[in-house]
C-alpha positions, -999 to +999 in steps of 0.1 A: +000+000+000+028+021+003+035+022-031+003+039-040+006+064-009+039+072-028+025+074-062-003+099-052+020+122-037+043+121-063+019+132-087+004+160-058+037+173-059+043+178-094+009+189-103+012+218-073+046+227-095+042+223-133+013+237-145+021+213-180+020+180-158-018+194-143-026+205-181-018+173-191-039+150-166-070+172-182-060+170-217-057+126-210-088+127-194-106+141-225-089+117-249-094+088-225-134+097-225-133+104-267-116+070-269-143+053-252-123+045-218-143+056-191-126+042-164-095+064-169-106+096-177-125+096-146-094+087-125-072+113-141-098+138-137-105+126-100-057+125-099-062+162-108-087+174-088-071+157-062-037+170-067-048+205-068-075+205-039-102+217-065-127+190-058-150+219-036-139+246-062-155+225-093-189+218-072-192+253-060-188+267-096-213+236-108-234+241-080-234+207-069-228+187-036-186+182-032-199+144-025-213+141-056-188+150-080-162+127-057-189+096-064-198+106-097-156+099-104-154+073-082-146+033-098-186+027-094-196+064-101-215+068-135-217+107-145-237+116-177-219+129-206-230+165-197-216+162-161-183+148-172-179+173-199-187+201-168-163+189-149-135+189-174-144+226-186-143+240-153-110+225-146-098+239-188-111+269-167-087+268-139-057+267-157-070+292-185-072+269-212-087+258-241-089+222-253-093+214-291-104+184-303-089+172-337-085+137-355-113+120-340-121+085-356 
C-alpha cells in the first residue's frame, strides 16, 4: 500500500509545480473519454482534482454537492456525458485553457 501512498504524492507534488503535468492530466482525461475508456478519464480527472484540492472549487462553480462530484468519479460512479464534460471545462477553466479536439475517428 505504500506504493500507492507514494505514487499519489508524487503526482500532488508535481501537479502543485508544473502547470504542463496538471494540463496534461485534463487533456488525458478528455482523450481517454473520446476514446471510449471511461474508467480512466475519470481517475485522471479525480488524480487532478485531487492533486490540486479543487474537488470543492468545481462543485461550487457547478453548483453541486462536493460528494457528488467525488462519487460521480469514483470506480462505481456513472456521471452523464453533460456532467463529465462540466467537470472537465471548469477545470480547462482553472488553468486558463482551451482544449481542441482534432483527429477523432
Amino acid at each position: 500500500m505504500r506504493l500507492a501512498k507514494d505514487f499519489q504524492d508524487t503526482v500532488r507534488a508535481r501537479a502543485k509545480e508544473e502547470k504542463v503535468f496538471r494540463e496534461a492530466l485534463i487533456v488525458e482525461a478528455a482523450n481517454a473519454l473520446f476514446q471510449g475508456d471511461v474508467l480512466t478519464g475519470k481517475s485522471l480527472i479525480k488524480d487532478y482534482l485531487n492533486a490540486t484540492d479543487a474537488f470543492s472549487s468545481v462543485a461550487a462553480e457547478l453548483g453541486k454537492d462536493e460528494k457528488s462530484i467525488r462519487r460521480m468519479l469514483g470506480p462505481r460512479g456513472n456521471p452523464t456525458l453533460t456532467n463529465y464534460m462540466n467537470i472537465i471545462k471548469t477545470c480547462l477553466g482553472f488553468e486558463q485553457m482551451k482544449l481542441t479536439v482534432s483527429g477523432c475517428r
